[in-house]
N, C-alpha and C positions, 0 to 999 in steps of 0.2 A: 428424515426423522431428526427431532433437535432435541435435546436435553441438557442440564446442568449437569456437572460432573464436581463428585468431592476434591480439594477440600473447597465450602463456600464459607463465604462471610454467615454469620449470626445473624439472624433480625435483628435491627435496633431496636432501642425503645419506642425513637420517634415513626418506624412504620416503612420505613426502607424509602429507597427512590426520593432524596435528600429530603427525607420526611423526620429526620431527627434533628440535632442542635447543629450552628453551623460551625463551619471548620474555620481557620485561617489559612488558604492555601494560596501558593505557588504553580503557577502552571506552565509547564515548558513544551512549547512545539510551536511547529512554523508554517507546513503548507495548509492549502485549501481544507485537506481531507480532517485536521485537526482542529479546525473551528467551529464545528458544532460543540466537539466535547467542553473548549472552552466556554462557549455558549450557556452548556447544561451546567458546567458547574458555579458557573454565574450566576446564575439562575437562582442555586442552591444552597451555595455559599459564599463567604467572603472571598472573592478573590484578591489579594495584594498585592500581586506582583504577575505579570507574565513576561517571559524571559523567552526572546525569538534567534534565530541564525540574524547576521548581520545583513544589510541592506545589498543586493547584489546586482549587477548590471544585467540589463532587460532589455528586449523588443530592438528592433534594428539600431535606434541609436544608444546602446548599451546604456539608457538612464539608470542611474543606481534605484531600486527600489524596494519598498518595504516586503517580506513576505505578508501572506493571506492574511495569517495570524496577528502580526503587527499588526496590520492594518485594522483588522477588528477591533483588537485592542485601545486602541485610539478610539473608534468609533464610541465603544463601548464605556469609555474615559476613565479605559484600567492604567495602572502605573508600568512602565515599559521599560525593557533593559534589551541590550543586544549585544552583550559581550563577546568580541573577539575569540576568548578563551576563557576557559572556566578554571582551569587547574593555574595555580598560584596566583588568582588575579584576589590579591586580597583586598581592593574596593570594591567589587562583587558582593566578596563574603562576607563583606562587614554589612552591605546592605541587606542581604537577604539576613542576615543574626538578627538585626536589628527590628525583625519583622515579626518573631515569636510564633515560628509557625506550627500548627499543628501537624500539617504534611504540606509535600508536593505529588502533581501531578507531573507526567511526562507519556506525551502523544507525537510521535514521530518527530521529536525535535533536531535531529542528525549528527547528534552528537556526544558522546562519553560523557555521564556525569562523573567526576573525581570523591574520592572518599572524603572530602575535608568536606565537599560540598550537601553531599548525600548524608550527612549527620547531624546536618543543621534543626531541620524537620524535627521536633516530639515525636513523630511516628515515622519517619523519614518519606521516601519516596514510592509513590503507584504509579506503574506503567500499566497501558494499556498497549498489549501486542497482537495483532489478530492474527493469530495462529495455535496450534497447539505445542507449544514449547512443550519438549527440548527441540520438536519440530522447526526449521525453517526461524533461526535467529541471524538477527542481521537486519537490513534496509525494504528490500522485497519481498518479505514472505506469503503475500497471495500473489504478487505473480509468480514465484518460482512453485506455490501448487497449484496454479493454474497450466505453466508448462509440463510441468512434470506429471500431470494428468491424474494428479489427487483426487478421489471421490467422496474424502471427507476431508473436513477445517475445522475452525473455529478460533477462538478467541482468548486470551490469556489475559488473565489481572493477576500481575507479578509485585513480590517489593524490590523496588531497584537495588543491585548493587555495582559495581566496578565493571564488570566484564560485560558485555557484548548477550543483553536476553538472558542473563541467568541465574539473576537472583528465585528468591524464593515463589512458589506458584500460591497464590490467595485462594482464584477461580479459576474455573476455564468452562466454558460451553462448549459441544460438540455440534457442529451440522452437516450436513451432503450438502458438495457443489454441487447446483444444477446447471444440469447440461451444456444451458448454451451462455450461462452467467462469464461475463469480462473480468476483467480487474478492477475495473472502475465501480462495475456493482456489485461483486463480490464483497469487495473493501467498506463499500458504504455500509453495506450489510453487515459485516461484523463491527465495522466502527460504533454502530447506531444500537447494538446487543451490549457490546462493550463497555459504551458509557454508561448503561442501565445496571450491569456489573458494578462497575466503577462508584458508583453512587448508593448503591447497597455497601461496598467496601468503606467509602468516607460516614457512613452513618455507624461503621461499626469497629470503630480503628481501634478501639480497647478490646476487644474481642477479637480479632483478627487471628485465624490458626494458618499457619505456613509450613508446607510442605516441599525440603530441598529439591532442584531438580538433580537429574544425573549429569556429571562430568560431559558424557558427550551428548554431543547433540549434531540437527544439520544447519548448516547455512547458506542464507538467503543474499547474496551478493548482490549489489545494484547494478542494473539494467546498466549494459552498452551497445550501442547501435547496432554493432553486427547480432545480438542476441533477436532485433527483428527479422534477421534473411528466416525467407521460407528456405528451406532443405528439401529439394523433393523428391531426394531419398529416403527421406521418411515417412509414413507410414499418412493417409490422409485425416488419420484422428491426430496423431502428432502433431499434425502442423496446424490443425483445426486450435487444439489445445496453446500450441505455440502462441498462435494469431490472438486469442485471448488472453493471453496471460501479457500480452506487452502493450495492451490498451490502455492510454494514452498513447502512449509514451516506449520503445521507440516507434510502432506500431509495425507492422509486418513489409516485405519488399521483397525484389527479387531485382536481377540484373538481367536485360535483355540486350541484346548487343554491346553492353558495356556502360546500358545509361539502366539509374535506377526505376522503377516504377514501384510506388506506394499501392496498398492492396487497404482500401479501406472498408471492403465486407469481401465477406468469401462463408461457405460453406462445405463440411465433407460431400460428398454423391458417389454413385456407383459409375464403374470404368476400369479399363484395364489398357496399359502401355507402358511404354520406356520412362522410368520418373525424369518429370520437366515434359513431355510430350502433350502438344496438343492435341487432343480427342473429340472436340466436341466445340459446336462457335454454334450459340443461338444467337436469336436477335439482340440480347442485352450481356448477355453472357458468352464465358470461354471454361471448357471444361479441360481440366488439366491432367494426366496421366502424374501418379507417384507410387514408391515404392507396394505400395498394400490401400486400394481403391485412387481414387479419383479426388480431386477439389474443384469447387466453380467459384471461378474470379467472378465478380458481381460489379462492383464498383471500383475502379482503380483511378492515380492519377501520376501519370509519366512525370519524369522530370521536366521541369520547366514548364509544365501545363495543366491544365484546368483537372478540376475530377469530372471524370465521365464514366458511362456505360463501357465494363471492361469488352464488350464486341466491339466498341467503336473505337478503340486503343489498337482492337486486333485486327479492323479493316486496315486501317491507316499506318499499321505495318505489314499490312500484306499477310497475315499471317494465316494458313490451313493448316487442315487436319495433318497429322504427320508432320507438322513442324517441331525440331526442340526447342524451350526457351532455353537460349547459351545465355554465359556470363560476358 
C-alpha cells in the first residue's frame, strides 16, 4: 500500500510535474543513483550549475576519474564544479552568488552543505532522501532498512539545513518493502517517486509549507565490508534481510577455512541444525543450518575463483552433510 503523507507541496499554477515556470537551479550529487534526478530536472528546468565530489582514483590502475554525475554533466554540457571543500572556499561562493539562484537541489552528494552556502538560493536547498526521516539519516538509509528488516519506507523531500537529514520535511510518501526487493531496487524505486516529489516541490517553492522534524532521529552509517559477513547465528530471515540490504556493495560472505567466499544469491528455506551446519547439498545447491530455519547458497564465488553453482564449491571442498562452515 503507497500513499502521500502531509505536509505536501501545493499545485502550481503550471500543473505539477515541472509543468510550471522554470527554476534557476543548482544541483548537487555524484553517484550513478543521482543521475536520473539531474536528468528530470534538466528536462524541467534551468539547470546552471552541477557541483560533484572530486575526481577519485578507479579500477586496478587507480586512474583518477570523474563521478557518474560529472560525467553526465559534461555529456549533457551543463557547467561543472568539483570543489574540494565547500565551507570557506569563498571562489565557490562567489560563483554559485553569481548565479541568482532560485534554489538547489541535493541528491546523494556525500557531503555537508555549510550555512554560508545553503543561503545563497531564493528559496535555499531540496534534498531528496529516501527514507522516512527522522528515520534512517545519514549515507545508507535503504540498506540499513533493508538489514534491519523494515516492512515499511519511503521517501523524504526536505529543505536542507546544516546538520546531517534534518532540516525541515516538505513531503514524504509512504510504501511496504517487498519481500524479496535489494537495495539496488528498493533505492531506484524510491529515487524514481522522489524525483516526481521533487518537481511538484520546484513548481511550488512560493507555497512551500514545512514541517520541523524532532531532535532525534536514527542513523544510517555507511556500509563496511565486514557489515557483508553472513552471521549464522542469526536467524535465516536475518541474514536473508542482511544479504539484501548490502547489494551492491559490500555484498554478502562467509569464511570457510580462512579464505573468503562471496554468496552472490541465496535464499531463506526450511531446516533445522547447528548455525553454519551443512544440511542439505543438491545438485546446484547447499543448504545451510542457522539459528531460526535454514538458508541455500545458490550461487557463490570463492576467493580467487570463478562464480559458480554453490554444490560445486561444496564438492571441491569436500564438503557433507554435518559439516560446519568454520572461519
Amino acid at each position: 500500500m503507497e500513499n502521500q503523507e502531509a505536509p505536501s507541496p501545493s499545485p502550481a499554477g503550471g500543473g505539477g510535474l515541472g509543468g510550471g515556470s522554470k527554476r534557476r537551479i543548482a544541483f548537487f550529487g555524484s553517484p550513478a543513483w543521482a543521475v536520473p534526478v539531474l536528468e528530470a530536472l534538466h528536462q524541467h528546468h534551468d539547470v546552471l550549475l552541477v557541483v560533484t565530489q572530486p575526481d577519485k582514483p578507479a579500477g586496478r590502475g587507480l586512474k583518477l576519474t570523474e563521478c557518474p554525475v560529472a560525467q553526465r554533466a559534461n555529456q549533457l554540457g551543463l557547467r561543472l564544479l568539483k570543489p574540494k571543500k565547500l565551507k570557506g572556499n569563498e571562489e565557490f561562493l562567489a560563483a554559485l552568488t553569481s548565479l541568482n539562484l532560485d534554489a538547489a537541489v541535493t541528491a546523494a552528494y556525500g557531503k555537508l552543505i555549510p550555512a554560508e552556502v545553503l543561503d545563497v538560493p531564493h528559496f535555499g536547498f531540496l534534498n531528496l532522501h529516501p527514507s522516512l526521516l527522522p528515520k534512517y539519516r545519514g549515507a545508507a538509509p535503504v540498506q540499513r532498512t533493508l538489514i534491519n528488516g523494515e516492512t515499511e519506507t519511503g521517501v523524504t523531500i526536505m529543505k536542507t539545513d546544516a546538520g546531517m537529514d534534518t532540516g525541515p520535511i516538505i513531503s514524504q510518501w509512504r510504501t511496504a518493502v517487498l519481500p524479496d526487493e535489494d537495495a539496488v531496487q528498493l533505492s531506484e524505486r524510491l529515487r524514481d517517486k522522489g524525483t516526481e516529489m521533487l518537481l511538484e516541490a520546484m513548481d511550488s517553492l512560493e507555497r512551500l509549507a514545512f514541517a520541523p522534524q524532532p531532535s532525534q532521529g536514527t542513523l544510517a552509517p555507511l556500509l563496511s565490508k565486514e557489515d557483508g559477513r553472513i552471521r549464522w547465528t542469526d536467524s535465516s530471515n536475518e541474514i536473508y534481510n542482511r544479504y539484501r540490504g548490502v547489494q551492491p556493495w559490500p555484498g554478502s560472505w562467509f569464511l570457510h577455512q580462512g579464505k573468503r567466499v562471496k554468496v552472490l544469491a541465496l535464499r531463506p528455506t526450511e531446516g533445522r541444525g547447528h548455525p553454519g551446519e551443512v544440511i542439505g547439498l543438491g545438485s546446484e545447491t547447499v543448504d545451510v543450518a542457522t539459528r531460526a530455519g535454514a538458508v541455500q547458497l545458490k550461487v557463490v564465488q570463492p576467493e580467487g575463483r570463478q562464480t559458480m553453482p554453490a554444490a560445486s564449491w561444496a564438492r571441491g571442498q569436500r564438503l557433507a552433510a554435518g559439516t560446519l562452515l568454520t572461519s
